[in-house]
PDB file with SEQRES, HELIX, SHEET and CRYST1 records, atoms N, CA, C and O in Angstrom:
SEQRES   1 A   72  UNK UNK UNK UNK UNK UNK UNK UNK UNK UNK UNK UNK UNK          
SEQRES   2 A   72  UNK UNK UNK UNK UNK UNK UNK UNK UNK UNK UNK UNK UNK          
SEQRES   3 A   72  UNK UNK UNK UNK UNK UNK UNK UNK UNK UNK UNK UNK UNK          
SEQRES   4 A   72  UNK UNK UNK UNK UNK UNK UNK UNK UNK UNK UNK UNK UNK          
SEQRES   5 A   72  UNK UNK UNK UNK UNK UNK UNK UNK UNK UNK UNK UNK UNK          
SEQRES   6 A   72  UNK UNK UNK UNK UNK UNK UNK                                  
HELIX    1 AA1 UNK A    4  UNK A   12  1                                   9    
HELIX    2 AA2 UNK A   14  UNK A   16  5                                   3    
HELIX    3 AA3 UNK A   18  UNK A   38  1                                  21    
HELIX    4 AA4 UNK A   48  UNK A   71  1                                  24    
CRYST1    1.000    1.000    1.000  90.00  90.00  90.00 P 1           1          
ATOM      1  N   UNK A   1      43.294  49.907 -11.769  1.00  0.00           N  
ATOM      2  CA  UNK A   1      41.970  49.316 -11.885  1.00  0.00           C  
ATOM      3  C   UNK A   1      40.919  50.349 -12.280  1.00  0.00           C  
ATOM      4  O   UNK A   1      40.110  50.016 -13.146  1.00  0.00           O  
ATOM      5  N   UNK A   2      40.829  51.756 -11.656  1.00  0.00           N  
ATOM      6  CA  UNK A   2      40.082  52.256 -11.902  1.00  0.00           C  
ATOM      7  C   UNK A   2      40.020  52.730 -13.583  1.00  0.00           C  
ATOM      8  O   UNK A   2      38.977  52.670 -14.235  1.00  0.00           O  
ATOM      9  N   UNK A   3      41.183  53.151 -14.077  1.00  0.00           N  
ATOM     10  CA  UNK A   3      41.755  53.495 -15.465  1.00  0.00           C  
ATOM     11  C   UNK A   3      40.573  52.456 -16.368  1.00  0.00           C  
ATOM     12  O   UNK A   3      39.542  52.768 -16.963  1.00  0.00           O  
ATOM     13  N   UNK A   4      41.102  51.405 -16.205  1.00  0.00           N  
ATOM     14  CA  UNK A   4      40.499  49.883 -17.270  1.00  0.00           C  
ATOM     15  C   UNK A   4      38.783  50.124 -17.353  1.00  0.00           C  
ATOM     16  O   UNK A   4      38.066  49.979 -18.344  1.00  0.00           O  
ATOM     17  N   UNK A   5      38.351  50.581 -15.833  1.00  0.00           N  
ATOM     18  CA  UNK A   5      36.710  50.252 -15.983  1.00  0.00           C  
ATOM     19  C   UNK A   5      36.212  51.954 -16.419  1.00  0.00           C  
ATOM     20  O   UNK A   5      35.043  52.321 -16.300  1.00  0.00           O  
ATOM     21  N   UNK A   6      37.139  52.711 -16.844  1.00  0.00           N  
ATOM     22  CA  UNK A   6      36.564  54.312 -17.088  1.00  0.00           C  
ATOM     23  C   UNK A   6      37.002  54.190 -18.903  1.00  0.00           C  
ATOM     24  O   UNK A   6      36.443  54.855 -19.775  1.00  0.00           O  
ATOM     25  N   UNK A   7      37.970  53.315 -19.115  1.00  0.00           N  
ATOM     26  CA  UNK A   7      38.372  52.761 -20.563  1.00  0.00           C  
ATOM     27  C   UNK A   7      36.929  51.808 -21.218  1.00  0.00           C  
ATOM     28  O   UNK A   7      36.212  52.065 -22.185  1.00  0.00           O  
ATOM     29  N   UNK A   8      36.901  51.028 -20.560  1.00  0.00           N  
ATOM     30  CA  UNK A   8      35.752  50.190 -20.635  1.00  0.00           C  
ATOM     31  C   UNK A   8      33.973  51.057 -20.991  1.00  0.00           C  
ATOM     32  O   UNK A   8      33.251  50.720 -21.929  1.00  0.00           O  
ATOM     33  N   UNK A   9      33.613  52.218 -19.928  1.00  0.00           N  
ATOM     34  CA  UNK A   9      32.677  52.946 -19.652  1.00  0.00           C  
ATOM     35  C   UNK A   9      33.175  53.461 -21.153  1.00  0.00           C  
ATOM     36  O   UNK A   9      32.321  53.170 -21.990  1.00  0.00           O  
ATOM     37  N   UNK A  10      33.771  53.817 -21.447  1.00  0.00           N  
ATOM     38  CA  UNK A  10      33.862  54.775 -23.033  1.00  0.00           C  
ATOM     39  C   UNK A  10      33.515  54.051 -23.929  1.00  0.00           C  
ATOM     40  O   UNK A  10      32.554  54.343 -24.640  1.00  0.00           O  
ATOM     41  N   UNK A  11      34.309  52.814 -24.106  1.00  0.00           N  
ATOM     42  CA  UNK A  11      33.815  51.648 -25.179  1.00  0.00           C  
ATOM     43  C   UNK A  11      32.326  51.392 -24.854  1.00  0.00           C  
ATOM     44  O   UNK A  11      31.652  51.752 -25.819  1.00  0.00           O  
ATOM     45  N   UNK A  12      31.526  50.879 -23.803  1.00  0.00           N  
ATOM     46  CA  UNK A  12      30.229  50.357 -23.401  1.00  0.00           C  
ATOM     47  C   UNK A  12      29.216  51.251 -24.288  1.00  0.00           C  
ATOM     48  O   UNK A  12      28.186  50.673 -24.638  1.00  0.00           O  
ATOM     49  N   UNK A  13      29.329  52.137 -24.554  1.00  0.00           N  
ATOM     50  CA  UNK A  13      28.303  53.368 -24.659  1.00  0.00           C  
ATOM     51  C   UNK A  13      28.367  52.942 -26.341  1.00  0.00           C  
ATOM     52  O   UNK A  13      27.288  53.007 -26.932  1.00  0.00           O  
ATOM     53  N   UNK A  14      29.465  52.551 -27.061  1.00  0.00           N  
ATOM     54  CA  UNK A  14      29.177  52.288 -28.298  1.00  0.00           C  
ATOM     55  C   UNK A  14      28.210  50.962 -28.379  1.00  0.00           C  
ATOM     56  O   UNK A  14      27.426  50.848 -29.321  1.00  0.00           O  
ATOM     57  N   UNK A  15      28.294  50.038 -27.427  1.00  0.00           N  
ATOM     58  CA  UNK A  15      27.710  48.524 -27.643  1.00  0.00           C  
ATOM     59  C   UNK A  15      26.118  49.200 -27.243  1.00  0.00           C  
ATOM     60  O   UNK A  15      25.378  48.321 -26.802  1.00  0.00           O  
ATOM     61  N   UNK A  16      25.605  50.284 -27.299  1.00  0.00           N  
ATOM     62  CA  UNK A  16      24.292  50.432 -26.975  1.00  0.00           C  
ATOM     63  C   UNK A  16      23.710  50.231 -28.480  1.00  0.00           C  
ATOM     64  O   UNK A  16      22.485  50.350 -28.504  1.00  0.00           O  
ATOM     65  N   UNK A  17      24.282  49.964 -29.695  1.00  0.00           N  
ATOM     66  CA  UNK A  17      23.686  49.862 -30.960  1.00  0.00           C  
ATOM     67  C   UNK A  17      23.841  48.406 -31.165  1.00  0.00           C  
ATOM     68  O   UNK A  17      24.724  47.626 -30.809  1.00  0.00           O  
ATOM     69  N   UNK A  18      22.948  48.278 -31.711  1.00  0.00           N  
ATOM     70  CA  UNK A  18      22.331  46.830 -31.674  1.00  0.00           C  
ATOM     71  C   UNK A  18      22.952  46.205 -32.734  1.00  0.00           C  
ATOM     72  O   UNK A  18      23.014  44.976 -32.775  1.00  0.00           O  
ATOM     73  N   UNK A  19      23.485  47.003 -33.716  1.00  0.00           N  
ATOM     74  CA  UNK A  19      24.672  45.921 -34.786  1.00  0.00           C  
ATOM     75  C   UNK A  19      25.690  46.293 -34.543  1.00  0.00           C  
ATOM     76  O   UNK A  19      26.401  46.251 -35.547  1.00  0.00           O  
ATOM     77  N   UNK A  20      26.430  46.845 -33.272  1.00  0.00           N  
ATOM     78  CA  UNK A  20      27.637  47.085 -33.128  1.00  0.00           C  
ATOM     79  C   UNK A  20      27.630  45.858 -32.328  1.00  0.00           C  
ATOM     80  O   UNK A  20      28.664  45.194 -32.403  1.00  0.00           O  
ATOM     81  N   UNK A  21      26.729  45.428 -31.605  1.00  0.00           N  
ATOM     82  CA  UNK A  21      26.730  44.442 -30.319  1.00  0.00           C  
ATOM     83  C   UNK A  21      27.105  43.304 -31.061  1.00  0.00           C  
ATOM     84  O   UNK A  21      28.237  42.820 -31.097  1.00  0.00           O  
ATOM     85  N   UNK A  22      25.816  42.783 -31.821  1.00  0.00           N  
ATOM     86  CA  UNK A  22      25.390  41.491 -32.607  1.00  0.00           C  
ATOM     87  C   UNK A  22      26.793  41.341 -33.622  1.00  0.00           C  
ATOM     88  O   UNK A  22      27.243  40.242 -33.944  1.00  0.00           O  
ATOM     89  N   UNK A  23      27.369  42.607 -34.042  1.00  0.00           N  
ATOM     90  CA  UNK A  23      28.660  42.489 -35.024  1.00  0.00           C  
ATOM     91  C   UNK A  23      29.790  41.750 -34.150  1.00  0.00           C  
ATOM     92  O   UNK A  23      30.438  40.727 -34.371  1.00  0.00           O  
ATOM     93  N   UNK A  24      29.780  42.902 -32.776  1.00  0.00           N  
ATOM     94  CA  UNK A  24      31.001  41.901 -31.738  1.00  0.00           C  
ATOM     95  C   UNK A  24      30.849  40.694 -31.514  1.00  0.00           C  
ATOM     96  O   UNK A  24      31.811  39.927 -31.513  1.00  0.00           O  
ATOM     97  N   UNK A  25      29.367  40.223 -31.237  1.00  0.00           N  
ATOM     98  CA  UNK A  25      29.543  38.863 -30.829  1.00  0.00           C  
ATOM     99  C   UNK A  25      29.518  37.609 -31.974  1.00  0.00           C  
ATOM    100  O   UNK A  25      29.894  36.460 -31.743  1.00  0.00           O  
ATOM    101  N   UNK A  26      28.941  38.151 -33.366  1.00  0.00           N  
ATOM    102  CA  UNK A  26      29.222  37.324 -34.299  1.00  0.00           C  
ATOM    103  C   UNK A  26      30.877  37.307 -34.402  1.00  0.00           C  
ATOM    104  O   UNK A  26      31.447  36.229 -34.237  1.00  0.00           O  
ATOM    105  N   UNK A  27      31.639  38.492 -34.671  1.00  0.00           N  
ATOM    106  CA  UNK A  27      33.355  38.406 -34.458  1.00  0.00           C  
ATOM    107  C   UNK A  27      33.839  37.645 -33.584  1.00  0.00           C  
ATOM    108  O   UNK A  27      34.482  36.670 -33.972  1.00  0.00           O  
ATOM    109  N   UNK A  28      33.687  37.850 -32.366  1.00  0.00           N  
ATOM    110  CA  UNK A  28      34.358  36.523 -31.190  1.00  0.00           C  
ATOM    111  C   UNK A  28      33.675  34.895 -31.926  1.00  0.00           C  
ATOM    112  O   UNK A  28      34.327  34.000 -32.462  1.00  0.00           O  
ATOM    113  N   UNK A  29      32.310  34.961 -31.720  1.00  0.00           N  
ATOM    114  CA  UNK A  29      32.044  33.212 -32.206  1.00  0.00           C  
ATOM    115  C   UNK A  29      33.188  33.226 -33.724  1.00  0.00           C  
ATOM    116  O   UNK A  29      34.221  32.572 -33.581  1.00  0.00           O  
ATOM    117  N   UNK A  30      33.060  33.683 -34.590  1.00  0.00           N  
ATOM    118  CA  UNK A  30      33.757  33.236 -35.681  1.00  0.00           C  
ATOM    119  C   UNK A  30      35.453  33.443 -35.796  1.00  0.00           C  
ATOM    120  O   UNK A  30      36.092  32.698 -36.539  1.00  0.00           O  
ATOM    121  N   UNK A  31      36.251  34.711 -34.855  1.00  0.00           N  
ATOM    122  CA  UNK A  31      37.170  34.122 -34.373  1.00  0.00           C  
ATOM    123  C   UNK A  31      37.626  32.916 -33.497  1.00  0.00           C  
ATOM    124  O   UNK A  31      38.767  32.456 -33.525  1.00  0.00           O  
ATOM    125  N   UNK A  32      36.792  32.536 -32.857  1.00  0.00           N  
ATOM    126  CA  UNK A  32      37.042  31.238 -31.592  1.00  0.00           C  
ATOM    127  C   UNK A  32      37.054  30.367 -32.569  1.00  0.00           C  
ATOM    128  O   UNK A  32      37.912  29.489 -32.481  1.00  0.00           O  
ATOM    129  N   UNK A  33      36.305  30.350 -33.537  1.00  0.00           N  
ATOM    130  CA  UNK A  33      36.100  28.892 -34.425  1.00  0.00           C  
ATOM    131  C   UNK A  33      37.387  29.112 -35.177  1.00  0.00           C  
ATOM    132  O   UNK A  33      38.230  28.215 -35.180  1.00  0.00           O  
ATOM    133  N   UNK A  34      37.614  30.355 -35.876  1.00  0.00           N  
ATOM    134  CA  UNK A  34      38.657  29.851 -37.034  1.00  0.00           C  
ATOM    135  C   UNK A  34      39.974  29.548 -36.079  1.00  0.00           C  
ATOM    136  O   UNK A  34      40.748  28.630 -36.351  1.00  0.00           O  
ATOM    137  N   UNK A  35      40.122  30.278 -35.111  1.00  0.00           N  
ATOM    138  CA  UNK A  35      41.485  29.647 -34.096  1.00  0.00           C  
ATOM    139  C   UNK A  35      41.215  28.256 -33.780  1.00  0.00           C  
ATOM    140  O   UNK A  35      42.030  27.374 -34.046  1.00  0.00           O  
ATOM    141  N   UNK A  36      39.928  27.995 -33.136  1.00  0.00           N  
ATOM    142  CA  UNK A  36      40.080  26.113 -33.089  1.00  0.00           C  
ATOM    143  C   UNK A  36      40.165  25.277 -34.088  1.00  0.00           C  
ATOM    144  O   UNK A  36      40.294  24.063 -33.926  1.00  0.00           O  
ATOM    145  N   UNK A  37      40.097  25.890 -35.288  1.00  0.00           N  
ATOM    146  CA  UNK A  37      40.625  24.303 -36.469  1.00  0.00           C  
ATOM    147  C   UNK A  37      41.804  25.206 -36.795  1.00  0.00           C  
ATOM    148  O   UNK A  37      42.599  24.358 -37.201  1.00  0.00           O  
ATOM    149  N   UNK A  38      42.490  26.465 -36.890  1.00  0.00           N  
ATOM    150  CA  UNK A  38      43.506  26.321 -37.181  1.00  0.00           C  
ATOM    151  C   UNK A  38      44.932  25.937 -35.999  1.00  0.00           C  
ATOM    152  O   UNK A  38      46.121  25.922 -36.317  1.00  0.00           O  
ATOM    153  N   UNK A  39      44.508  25.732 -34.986  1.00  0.00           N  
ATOM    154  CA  UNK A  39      44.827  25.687 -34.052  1.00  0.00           C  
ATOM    155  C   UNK A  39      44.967  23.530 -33.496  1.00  0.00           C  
ATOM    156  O   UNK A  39      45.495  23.005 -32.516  1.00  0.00           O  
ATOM    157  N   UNK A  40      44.252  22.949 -34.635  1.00  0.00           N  
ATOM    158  CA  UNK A  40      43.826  21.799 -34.875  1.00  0.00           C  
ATOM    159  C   UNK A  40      43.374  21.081 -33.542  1.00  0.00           C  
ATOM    160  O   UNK A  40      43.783  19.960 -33.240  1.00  0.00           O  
ATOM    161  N   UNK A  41      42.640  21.696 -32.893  1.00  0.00           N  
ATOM    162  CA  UNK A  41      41.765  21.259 -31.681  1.00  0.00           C  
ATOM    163  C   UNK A  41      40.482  20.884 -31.913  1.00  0.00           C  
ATOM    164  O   UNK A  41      39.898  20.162 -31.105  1.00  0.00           O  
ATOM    165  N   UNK A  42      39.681  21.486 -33.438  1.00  0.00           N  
ATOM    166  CA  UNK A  42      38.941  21.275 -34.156  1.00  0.00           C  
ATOM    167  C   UNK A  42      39.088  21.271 -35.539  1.00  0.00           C  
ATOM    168  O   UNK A  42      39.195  22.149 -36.396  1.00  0.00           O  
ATOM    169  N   UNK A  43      39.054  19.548 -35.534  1.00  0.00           N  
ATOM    170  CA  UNK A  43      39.665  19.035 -37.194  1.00  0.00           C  
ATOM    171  C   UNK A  43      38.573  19.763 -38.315  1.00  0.00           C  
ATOM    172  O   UNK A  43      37.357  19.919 -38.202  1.00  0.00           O  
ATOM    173  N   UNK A  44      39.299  20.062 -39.202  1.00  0.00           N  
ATOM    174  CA  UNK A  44      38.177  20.422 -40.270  1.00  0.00           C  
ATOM    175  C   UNK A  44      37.553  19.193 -40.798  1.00  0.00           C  
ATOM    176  O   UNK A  44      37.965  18.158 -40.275  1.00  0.00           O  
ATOM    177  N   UNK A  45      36.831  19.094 -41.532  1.00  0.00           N  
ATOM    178  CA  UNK A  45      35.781  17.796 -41.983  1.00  0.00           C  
ATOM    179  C   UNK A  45      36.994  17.219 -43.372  1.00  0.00           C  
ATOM    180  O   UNK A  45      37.508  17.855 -44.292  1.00  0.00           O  
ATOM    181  N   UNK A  46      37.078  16.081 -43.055  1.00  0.00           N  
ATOM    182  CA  UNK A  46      37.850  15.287 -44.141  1.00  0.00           C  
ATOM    183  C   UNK A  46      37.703  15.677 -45.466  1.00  0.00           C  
ATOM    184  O   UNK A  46      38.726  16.015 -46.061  1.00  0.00           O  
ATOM    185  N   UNK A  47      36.622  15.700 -46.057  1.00  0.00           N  
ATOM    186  CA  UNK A  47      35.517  15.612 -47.510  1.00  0.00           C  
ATOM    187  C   UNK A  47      36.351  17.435 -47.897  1.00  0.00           C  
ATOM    188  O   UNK A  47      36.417  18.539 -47.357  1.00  0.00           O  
ATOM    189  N   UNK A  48      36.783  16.818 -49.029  1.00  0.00           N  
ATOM    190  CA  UNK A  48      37.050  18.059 -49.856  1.00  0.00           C  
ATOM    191  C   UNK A  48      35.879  19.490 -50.295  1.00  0.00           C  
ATOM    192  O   UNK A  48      35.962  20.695 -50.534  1.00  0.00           O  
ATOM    193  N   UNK A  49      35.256  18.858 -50.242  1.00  0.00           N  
ATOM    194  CA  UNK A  49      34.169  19.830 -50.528  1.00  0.00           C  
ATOM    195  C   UNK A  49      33.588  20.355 -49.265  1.00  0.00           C  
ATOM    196  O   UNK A  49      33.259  21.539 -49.324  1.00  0.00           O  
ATOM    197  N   UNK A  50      33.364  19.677 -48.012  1.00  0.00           N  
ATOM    198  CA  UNK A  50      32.809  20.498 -47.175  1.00  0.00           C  
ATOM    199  C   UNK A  50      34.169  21.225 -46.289  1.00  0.00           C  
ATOM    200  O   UNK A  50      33.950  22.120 -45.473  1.00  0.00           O  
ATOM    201  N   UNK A  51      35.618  20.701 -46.574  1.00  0.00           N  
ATOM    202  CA  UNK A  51      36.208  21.762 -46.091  1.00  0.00           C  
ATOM    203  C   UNK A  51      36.173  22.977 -46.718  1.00  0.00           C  
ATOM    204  O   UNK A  51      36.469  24.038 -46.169  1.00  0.00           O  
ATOM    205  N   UNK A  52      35.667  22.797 -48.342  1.00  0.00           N  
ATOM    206  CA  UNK A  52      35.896  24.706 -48.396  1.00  0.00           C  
ATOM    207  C   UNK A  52      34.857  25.328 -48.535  1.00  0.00           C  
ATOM    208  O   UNK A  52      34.827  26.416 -49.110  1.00  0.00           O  
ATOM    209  N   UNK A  53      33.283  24.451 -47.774  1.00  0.00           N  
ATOM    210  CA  UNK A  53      32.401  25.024 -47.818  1.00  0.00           C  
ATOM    211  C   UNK A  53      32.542  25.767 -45.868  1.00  0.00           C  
ATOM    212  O   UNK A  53      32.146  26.822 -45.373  1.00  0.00           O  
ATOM    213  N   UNK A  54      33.288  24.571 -45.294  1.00  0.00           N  
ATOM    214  CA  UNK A  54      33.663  25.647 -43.934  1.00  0.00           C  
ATOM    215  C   UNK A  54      34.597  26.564 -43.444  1.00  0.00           C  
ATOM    216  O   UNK A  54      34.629  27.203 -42.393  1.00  0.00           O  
ATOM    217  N   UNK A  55      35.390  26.503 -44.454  1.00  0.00           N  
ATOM    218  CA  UNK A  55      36.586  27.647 -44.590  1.00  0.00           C  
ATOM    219  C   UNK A  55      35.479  28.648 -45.354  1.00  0.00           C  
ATOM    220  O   UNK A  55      35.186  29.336 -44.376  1.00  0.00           O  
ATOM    221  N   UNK A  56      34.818  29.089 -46.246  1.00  0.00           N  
ATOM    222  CA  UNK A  56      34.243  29.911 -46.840  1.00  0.00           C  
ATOM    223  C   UNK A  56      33.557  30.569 -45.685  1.00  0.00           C  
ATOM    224  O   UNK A  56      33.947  31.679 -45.324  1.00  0.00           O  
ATOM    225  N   UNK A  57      32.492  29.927 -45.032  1.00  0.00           N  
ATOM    226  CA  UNK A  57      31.162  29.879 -44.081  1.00  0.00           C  
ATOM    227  C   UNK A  57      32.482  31.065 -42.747  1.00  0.00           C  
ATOM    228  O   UNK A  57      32.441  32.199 -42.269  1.00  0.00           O  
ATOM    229  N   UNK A  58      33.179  30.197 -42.705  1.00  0.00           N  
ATOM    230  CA  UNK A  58      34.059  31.502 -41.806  1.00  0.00           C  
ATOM    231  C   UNK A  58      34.742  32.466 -42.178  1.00  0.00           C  
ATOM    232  O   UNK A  58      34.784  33.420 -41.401  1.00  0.00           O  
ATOM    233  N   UNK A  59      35.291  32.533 -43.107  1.00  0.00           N  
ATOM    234  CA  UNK A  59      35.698  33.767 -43.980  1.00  0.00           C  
ATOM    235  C   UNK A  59      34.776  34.318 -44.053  1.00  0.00           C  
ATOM    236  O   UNK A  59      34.854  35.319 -43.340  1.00  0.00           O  
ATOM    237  N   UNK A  60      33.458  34.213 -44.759  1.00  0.00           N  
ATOM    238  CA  UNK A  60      32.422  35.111 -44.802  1.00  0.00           C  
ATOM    239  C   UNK A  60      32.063  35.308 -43.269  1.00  0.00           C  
ATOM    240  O   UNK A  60      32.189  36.494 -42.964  1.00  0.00           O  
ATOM    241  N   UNK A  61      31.826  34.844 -42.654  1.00  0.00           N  
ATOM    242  CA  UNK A  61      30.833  35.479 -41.663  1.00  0.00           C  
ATOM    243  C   UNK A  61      31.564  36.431 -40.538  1.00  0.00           C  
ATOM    244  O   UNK A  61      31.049  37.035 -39.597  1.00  0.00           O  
ATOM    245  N   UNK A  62      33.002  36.360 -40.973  1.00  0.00           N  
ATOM    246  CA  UNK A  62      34.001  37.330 -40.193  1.00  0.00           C  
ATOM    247  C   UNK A  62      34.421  38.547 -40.880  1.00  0.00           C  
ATOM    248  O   UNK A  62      35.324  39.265 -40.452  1.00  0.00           O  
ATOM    249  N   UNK A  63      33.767  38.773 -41.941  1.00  0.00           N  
ATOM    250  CA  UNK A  63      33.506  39.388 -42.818  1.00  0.00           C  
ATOM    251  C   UNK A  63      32.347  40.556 -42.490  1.00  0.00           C  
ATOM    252  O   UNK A  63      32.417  41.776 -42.339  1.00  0.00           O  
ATOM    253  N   UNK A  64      31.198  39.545 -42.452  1.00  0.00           N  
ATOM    254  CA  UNK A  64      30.024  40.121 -42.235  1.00  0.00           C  
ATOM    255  C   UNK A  64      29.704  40.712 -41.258  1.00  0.00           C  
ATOM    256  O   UNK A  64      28.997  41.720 -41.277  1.00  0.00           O  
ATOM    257  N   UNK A  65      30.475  39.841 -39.586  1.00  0.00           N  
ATOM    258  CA  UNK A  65      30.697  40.652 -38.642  1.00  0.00           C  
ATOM    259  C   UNK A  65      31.320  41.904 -38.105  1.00  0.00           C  
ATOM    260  O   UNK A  65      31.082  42.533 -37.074  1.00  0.00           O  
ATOM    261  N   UNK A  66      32.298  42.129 -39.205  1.00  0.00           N  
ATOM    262  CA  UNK A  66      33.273  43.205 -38.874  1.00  0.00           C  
ATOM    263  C   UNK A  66      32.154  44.706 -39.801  1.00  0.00           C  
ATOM    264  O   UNK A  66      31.993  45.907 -39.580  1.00  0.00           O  
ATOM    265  N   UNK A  67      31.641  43.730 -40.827  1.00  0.00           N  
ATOM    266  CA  UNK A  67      31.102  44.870 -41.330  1.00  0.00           C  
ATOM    267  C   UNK A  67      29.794  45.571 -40.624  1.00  0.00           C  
ATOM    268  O   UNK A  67      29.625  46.779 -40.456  1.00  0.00           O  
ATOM    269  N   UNK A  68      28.888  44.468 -40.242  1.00  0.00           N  
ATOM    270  CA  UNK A  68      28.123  44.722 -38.995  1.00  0.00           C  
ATOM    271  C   UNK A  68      28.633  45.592 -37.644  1.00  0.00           C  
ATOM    272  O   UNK A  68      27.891  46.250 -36.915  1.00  0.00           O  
ATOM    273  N   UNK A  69      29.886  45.449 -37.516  1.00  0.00           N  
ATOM    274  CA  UNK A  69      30.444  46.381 -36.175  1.00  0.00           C  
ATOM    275  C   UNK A  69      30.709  48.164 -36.916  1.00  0.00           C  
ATOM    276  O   UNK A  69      30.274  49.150 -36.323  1.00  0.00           O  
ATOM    277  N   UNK A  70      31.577  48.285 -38.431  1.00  0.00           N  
ATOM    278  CA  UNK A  70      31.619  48.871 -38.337  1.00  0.00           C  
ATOM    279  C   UNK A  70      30.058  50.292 -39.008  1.00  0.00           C  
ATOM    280  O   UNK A  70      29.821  51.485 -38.814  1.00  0.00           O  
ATOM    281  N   UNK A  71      29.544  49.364 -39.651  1.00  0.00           N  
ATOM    282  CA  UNK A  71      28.401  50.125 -39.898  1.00  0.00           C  
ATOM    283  C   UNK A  71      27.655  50.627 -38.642  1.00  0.00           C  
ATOM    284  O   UNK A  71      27.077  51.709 -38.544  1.00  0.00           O  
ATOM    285  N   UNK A  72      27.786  49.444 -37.479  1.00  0.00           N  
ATOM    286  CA  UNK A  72      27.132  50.016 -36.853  1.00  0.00           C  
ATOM    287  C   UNK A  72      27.345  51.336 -35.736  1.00  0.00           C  
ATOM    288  O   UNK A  72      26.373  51.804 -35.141  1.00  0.00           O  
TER     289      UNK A  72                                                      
END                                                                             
């Protein structure tokens, strides 16, 4: 136990930058989403066109998040 929260204390000190933070938490929301429709717990939208406007919308923004983490 003690190991995990002195592992943890090393990582924490990076989340003090404000697009490393906002990058992690855009990454989790846009992983949780692309696992729930591929995961089909959340159907994608019938309409041809707005499925690959929400397959895009998550590709990009898991994109944008990772790049947000690592710039930051």
């Amino acid at each position: 136990m003690p190991s995990e929260l002195t592992a943890f204390g090393e990582i924490a000190s990076h989340l003090a930058d404000p697009l490393v933070l906002i990058g992690l938490v855009l990454l989790l929301f846009f992983g949780v989403l692309r696992a729930l429709i591929s995961s089909g717990i959340l159907p994608p939208v019938d309409q041809i066109t707005s499925s690959v406007i929400l397959q895009s919308l998550l590709r990009y923004g898991f994109w944008i998040a990772v790049l947000l983490t690592v710039l930051g």
